[in-house]
DSSP file (Angstrom, degrees, kcal/mol; ACC not computed):
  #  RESIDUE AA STRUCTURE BP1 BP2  ACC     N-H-->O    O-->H-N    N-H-->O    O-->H-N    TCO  KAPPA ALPHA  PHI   PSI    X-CA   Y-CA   Z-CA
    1    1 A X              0   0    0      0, 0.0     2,-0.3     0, 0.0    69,-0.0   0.000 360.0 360.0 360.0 153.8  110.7  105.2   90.5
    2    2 A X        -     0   0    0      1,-0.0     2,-0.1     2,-0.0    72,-0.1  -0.682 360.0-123.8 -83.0 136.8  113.1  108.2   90.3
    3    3 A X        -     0   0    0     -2,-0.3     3,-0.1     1,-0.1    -1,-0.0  -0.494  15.1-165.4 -34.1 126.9  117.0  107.5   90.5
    4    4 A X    >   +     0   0    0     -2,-0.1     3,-5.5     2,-0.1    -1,-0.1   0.444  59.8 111.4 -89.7  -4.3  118.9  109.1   93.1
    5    5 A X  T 3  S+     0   0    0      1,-0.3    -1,-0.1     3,-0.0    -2,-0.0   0.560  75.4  59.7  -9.3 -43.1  122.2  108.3   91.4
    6    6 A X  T 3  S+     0   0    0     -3,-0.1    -1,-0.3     2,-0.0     2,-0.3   0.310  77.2 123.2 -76.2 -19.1  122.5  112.3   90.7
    7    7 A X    <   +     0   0    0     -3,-5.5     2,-0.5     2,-0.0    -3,-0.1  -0.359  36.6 175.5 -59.0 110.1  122.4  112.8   94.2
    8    8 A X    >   -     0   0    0     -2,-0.3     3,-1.1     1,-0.1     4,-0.1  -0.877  12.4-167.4-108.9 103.1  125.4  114.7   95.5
    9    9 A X  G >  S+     0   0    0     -2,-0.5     3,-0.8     1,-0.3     4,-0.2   0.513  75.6  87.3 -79.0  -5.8  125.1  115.7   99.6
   10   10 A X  G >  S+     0   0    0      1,-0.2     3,-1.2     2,-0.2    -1,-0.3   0.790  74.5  57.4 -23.1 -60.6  127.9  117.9   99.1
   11   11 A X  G <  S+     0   0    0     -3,-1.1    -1,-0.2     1,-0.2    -2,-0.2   0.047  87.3  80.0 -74.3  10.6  126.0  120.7   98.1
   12   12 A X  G <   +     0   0    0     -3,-0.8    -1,-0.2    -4,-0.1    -2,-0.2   0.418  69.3 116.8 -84.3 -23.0  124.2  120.6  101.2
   13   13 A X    <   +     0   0    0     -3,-1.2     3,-0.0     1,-0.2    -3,-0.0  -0.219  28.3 165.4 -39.6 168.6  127.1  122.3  103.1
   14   14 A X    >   +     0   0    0      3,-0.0     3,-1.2     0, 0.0     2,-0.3  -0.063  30.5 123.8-126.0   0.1  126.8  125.5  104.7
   15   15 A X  T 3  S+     0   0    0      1,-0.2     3,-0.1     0, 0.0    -2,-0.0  -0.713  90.4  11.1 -91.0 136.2  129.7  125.8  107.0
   16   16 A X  T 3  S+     0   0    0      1,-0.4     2,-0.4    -2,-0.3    -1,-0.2   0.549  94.2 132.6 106.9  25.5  131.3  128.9  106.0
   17   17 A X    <   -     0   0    0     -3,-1.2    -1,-0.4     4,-0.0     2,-0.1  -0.869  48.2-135.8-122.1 143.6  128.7  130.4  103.5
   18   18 A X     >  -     0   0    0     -2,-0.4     4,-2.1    -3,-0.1    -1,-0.0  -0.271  31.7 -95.8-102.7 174.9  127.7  133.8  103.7
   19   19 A X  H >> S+     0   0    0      2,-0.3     4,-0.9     1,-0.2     3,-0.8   0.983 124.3  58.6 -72.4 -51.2  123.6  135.1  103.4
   20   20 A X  H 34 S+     0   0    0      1,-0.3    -1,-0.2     2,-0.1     5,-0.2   0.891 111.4  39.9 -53.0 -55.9  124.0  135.8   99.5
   21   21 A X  H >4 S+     0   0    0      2,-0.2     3,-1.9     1,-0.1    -1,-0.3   0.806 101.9  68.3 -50.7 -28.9  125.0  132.1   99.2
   22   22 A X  H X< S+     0   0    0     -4,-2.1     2,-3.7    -3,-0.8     3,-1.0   0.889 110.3  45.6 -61.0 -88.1  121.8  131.0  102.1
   23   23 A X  T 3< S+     0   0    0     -4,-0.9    -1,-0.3     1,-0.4    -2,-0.2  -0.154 111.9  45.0-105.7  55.0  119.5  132.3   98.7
   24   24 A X  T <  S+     0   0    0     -2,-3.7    -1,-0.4    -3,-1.9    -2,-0.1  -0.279 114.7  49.6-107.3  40.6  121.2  130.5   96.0
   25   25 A X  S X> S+     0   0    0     -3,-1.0     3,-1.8    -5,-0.2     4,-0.7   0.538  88.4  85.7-124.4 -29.2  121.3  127.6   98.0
   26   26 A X  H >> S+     0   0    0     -4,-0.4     4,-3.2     1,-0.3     3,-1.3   0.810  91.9  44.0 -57.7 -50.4  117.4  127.9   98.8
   27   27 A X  H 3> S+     0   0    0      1,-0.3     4,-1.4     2,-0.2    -1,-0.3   0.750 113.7  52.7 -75.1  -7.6  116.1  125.8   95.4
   28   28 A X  H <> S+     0   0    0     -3,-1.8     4,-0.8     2,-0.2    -1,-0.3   0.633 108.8  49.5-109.4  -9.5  118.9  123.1   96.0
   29   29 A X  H <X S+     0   0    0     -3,-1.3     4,-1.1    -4,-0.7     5,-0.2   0.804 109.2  54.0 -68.6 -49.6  117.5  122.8   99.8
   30   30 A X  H >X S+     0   0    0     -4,-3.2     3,-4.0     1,-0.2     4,-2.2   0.993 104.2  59.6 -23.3 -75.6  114.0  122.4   98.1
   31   31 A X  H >X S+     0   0    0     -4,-1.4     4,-2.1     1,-0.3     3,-0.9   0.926 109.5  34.5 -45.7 -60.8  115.4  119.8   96.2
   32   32 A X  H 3X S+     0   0    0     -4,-0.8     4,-0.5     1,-0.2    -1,-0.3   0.370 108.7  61.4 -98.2  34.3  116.4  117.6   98.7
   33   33 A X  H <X S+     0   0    0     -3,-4.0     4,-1.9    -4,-1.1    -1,-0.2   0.688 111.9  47.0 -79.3 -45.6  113.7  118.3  101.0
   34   34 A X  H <X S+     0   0    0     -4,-2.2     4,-1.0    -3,-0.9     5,-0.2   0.816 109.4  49.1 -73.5 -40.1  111.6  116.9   98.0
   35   35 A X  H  X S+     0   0    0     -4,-2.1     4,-2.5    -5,-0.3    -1,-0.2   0.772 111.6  53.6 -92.9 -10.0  113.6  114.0   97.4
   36   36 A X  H  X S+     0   0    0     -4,-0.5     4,-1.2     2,-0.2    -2,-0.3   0.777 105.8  48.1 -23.5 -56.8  113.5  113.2  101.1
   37   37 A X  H  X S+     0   0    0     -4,-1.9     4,-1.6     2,-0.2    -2,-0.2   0.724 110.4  54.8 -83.3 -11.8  110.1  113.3  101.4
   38   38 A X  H  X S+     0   0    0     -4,-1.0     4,-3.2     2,-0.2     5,-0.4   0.805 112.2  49.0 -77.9 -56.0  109.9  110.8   97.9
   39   39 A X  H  X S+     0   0    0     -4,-2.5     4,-1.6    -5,-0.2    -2,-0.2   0.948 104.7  54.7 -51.9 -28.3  112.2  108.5   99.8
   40   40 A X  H >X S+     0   0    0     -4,-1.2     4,-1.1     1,-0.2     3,-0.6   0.983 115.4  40.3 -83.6 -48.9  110.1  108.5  102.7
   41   41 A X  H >X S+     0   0    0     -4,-1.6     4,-1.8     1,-0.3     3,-1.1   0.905 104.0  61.4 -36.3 -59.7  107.2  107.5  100.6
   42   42 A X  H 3X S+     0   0    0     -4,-3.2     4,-1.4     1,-0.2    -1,-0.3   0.862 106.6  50.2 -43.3 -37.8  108.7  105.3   98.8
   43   43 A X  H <X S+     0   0    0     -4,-1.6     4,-1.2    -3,-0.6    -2,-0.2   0.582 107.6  51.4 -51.1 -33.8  109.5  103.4  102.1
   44   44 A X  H <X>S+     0   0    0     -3,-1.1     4,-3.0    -4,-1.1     5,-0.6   0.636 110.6  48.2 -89.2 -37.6  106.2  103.4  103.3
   45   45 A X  H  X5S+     0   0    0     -4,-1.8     4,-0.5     2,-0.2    -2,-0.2   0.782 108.6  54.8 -46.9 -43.6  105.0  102.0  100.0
   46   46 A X  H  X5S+     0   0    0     -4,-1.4     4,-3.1    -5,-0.3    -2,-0.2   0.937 110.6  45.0 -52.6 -71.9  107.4   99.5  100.1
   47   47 A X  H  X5S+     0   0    0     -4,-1.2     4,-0.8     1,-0.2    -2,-0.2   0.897 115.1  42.6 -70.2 -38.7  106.4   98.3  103.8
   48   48 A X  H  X5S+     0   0    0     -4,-3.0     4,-0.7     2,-0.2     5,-0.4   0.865 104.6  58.7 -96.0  -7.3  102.7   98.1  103.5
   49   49 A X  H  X<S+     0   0    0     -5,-0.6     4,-1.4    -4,-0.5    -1,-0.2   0.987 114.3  50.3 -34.9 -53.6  102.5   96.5   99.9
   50   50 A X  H  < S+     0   0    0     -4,-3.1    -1,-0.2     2,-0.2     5,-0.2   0.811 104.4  49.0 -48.0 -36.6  104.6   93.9  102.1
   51   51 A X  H >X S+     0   0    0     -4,-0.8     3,-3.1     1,-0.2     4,-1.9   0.978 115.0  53.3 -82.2 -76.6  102.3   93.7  105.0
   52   52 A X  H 3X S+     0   0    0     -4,-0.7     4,-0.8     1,-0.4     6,-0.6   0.619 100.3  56.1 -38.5 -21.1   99.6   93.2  102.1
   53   53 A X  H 3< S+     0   0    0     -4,-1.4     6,-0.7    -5,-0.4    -1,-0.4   0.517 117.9  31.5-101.5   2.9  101.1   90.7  100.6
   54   54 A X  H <4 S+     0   0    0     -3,-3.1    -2,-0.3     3,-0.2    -3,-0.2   0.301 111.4  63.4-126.4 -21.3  101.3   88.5  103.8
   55   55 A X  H  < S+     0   0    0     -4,-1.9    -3,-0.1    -5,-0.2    -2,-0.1   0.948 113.7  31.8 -70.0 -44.1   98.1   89.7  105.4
   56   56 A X  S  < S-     0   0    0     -4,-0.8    -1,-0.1    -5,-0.3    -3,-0.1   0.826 110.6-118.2 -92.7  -1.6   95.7   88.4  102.5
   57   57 A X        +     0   0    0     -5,-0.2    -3,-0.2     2,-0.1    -4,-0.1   0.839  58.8 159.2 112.3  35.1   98.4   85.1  101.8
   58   58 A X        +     0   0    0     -6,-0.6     2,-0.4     1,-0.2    -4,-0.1   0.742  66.5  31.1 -72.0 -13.7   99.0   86.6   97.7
   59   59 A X  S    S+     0   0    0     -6,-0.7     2,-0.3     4,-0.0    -1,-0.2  -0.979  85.2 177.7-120.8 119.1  102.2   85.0   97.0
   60   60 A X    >   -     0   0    0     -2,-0.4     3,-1.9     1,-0.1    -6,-0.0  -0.871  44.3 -60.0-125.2 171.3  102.5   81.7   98.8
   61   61 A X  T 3  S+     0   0    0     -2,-0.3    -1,-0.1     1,-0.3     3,-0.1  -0.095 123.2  14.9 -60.8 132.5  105.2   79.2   98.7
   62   62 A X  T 3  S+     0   0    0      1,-0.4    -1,-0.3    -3,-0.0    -3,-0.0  -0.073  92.4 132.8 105.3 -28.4  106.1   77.6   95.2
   63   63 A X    <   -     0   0    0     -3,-1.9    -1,-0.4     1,-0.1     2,-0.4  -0.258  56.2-132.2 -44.3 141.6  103.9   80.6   93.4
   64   64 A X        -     0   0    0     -3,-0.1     2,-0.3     2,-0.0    -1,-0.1  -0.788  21.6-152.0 -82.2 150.7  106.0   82.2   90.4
   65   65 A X        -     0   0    0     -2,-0.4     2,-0.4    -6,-0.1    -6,-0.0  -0.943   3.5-143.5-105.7 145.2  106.1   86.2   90.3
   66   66 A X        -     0   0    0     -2,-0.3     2,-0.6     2,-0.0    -2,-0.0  -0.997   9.2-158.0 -56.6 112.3  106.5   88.3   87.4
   67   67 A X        -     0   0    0     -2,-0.4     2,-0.3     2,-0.0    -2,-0.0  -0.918   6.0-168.2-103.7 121.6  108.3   91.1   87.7
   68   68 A X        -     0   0    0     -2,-0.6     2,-0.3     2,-0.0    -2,-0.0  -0.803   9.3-168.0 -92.0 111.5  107.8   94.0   85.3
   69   69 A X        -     0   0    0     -2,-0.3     2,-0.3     1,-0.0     3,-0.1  -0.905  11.7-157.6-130.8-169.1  110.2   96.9   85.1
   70   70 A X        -     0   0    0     -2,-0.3    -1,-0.0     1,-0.1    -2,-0.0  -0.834  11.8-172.2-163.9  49.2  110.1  100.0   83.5
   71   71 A X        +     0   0    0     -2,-0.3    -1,-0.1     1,-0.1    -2,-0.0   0.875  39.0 173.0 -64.3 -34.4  113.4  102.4   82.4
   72   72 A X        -     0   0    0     -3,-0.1    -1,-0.1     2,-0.1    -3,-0.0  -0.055  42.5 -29.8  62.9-154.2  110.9  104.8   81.7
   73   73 A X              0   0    0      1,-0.2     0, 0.0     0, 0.0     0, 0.0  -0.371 360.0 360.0 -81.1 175.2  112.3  108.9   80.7
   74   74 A X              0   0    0    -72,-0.1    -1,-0.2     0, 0.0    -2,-0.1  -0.181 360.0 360.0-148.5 360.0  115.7  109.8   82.4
């Protein structure tokens, strides 16, 4: 899963920015349009895995889990 770590919501101001700055700003709205709509997924992944995991019973009480993780590229 991607890090937001990097994330600054700073650079989402606009008060006081003139139209050249509206298109240099354009690819850094992109961006967190993008990483909005990755959160929203992620969230939704999140909740029905869950529902799935209590709808067919797959982890029941006393069960171990293994959890696997992944630093993967940065």
């Amino acid at each position: 899963m991607q890090s937001l770590d990097h994330f600054d919501p700073a650079h989402l101001d606009t008060v006081g920015a003139t139209p050249a700055d509206a298109e240099h700003d354009q690819p850094e709205l992109a961006d967190a349009k993008q990483k909005r709509e990755f959160n929203k997924l992620q969230k939704r992944l999140r909740r029905e895995v869950g529902n799935a995991i209590i709808d067919y019973q797959m982890i029941n009480e006393g069960d171990r889990v293994m959890v696997c993780l992944s630093g993967g590229k940065l």
